[in-house]
N, C-alpha and C positions, 0 to 999 in steps of 0.2 A: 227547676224541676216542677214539672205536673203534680199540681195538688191533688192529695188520692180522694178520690169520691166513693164514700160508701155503696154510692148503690153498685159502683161498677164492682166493687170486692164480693157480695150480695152474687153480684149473677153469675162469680166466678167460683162459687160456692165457697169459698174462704172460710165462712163462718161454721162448717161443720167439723166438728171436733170427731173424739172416739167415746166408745160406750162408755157411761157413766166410770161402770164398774173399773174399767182403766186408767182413770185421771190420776194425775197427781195433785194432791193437795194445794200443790206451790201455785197450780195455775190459778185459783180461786178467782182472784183478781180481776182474770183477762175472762172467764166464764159469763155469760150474759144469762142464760136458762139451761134446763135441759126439759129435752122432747123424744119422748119416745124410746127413752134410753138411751138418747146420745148429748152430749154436751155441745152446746151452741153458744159460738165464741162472741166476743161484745166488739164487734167494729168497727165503731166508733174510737176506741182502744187501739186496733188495729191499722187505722187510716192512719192516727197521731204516730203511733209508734215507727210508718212506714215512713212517714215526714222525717221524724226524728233522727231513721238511722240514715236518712238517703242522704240528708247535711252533713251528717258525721264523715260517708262514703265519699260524699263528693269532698270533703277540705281534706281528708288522707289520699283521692286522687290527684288531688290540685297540687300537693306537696311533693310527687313525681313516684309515691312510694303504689307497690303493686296491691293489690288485693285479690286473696287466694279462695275462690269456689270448692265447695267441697261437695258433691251428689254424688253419692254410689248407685240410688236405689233406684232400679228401672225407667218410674213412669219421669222422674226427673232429670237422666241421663242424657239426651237431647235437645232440652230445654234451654241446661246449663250452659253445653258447650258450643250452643248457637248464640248464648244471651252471653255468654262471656265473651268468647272469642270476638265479638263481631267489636268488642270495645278494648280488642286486645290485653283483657286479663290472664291470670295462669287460673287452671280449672282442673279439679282429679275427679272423673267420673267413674273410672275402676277401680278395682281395691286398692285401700289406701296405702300406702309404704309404709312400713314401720319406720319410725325415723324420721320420716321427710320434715322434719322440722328441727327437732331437737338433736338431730345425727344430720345434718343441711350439709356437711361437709363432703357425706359420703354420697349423699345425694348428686350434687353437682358431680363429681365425679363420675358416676351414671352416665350422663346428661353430655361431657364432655366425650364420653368413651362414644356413646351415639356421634356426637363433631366429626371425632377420630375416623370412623368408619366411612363416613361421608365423604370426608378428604380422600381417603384411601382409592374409594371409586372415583373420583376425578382426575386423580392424579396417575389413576392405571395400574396403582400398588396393588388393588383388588385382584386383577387379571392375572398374576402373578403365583397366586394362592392353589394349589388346588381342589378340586372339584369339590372334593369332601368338606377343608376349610372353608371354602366360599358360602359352602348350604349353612356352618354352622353362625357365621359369620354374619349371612341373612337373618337366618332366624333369632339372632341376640339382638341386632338391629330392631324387627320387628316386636320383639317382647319390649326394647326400652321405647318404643317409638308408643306403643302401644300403654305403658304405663308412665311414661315422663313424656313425651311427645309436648304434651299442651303446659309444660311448664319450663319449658327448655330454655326462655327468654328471660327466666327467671334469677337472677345471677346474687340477691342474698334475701334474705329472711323476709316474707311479705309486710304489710303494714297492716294487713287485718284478713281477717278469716269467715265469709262467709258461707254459711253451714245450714245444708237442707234436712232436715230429720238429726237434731241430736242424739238420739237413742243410737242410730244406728252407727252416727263417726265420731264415737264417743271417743277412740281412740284422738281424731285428730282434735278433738275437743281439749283434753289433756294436755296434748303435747304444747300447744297454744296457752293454755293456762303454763305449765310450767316458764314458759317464756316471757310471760306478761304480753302477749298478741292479743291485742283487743277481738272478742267472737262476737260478729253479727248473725241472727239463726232465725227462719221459721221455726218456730214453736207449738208444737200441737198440745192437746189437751192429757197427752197421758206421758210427757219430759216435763223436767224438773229445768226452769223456766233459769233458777240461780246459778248456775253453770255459764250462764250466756251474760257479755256486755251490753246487749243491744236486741232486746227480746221483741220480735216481731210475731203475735198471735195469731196463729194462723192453719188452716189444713195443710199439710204436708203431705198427704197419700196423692191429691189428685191433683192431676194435669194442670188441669186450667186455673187453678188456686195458684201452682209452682210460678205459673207463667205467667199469671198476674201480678203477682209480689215481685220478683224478676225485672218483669219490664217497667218495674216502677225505681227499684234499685239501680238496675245498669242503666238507667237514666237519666240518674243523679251523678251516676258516678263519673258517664257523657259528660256532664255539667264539666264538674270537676277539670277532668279531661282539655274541655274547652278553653275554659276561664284560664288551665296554667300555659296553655298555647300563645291566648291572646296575650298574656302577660311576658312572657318570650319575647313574641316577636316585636310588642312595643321597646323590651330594650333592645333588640337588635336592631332597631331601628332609630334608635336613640344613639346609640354605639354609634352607628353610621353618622348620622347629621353632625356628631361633635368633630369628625376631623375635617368636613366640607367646612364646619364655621370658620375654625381654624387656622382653614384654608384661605379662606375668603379673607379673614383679619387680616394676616399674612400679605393677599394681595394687593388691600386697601395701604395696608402699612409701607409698602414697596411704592404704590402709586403717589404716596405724599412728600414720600421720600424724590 
């Protein structure tokens, strides 16, 4: 993983919090000044913290387990599901499921009913429906495609949770604590910082903040990624050589014979 360099967090405006009057107390810590009425987060804090959790990210990818994105709020919606997807994580960008963690059972079954549907069109069972069933049939497709779509791959409980704006998926923040799911989080200046395993200080409102911490995360998590591939295919490649020796023994043992 790329080591994070302040300045690059700096030009990504990372460091601007919310109006004073907003904060929570809890973030004290991660507060560097305030200017102008707004809280200006300490960077330095922020670079460590981005180090800290990207190792954590990468050895829960490395161990083969998923980890689940959580952005509902607009300017992060896109960010997400370009920065997640492209490292084949699950990602909920629209409103969250009640349940989707703690009710996981009824979830998949969602998620299977979408399968079902799928089959149905290939196999021609669709064509058979009529006119009326087929619309409504599309349109249940559509809503689960649209609100489970990017976690369909997803087949049990993630290995971690990370979460753009806690205030707003305070919900999925919960259900993840009842679980014991470790939560990785941007954290701004006016959340309560104790809620979260792995507290990254940080603007949450804008773009280029989202997408710098982002590309620092599903970077690591690449790492991850990498490292449990290469570690595969050495033993599958190890697998392989033990029956050629084998082999070989075999044919020496035959030739002295």
């Amino acid at each position: 993983m790329a080591k994070v360099e302040v300045k690059e967090l700096l030009e990504a405006g990372v460091h601007f919090g919310h109006l004073t009057r907003k904060w929570d107390p809890n973030m004290a810590p991660y507060v560097y000044m305030e200017r102008n009425g707004i809280h200006i987060i300490n960077l330095y804090k922020t670079a460590a913290k981005i180090d800290e959790a990207g190792e954590a990210l990468s050895k829960i990818a490395a161990s083969g387990r998923k980890i689940l994105f959580v952005a509902t709020k607009k300017q992060a919606k896109d960010i997400v599901s370009e920065k997640a997807g492209a490292i084949n994580m699950p990602y909920i960008t629209e409103r969250w499921p009640g349940g989707m963690l703690t009710n996981f059972v009824t979830i998949r079954k969602a998620v299977k009913k979408m399968a079902s549907i799928d089959r149905m069109k290939k196999d021609g069972t669709f064509l058979t429906l009529s006119k009326k069933e087929r619309l409504q049939v599309d349109r249940l497709r559509a809503k689960l495609e649209k609100n489970l779509g990017s976690i369909s791959d997803m087949t049990r409980l993630p290995g971690a949770l990370f979460v753009v704006d806690i205030k707003r998926e305070h919900i999925a923040i919960k259900e993840a604590q009842k679980l014991n799911i470790p939560i990785f989080a941007m954290v701004d200046t006016n959340s309560d910082p104790r809620q979260v395993d792995f507290v990254i200080p940080a603007n949450d409102d804008a773009s280029k903040s989202i997408d710098k911490v982002l590309s620092h995360v599903t970077g690591a998590i690449a790492d991850g990624l990498a490292e449990r591939k290469a570690e595969k295919d050495s033993k599958d490649s190890a697998k392989a050589e033990k029956p050629s020796a084998a082999k070989a023994k075999a044919t020496s043992t035959e030739e002295e014979e």
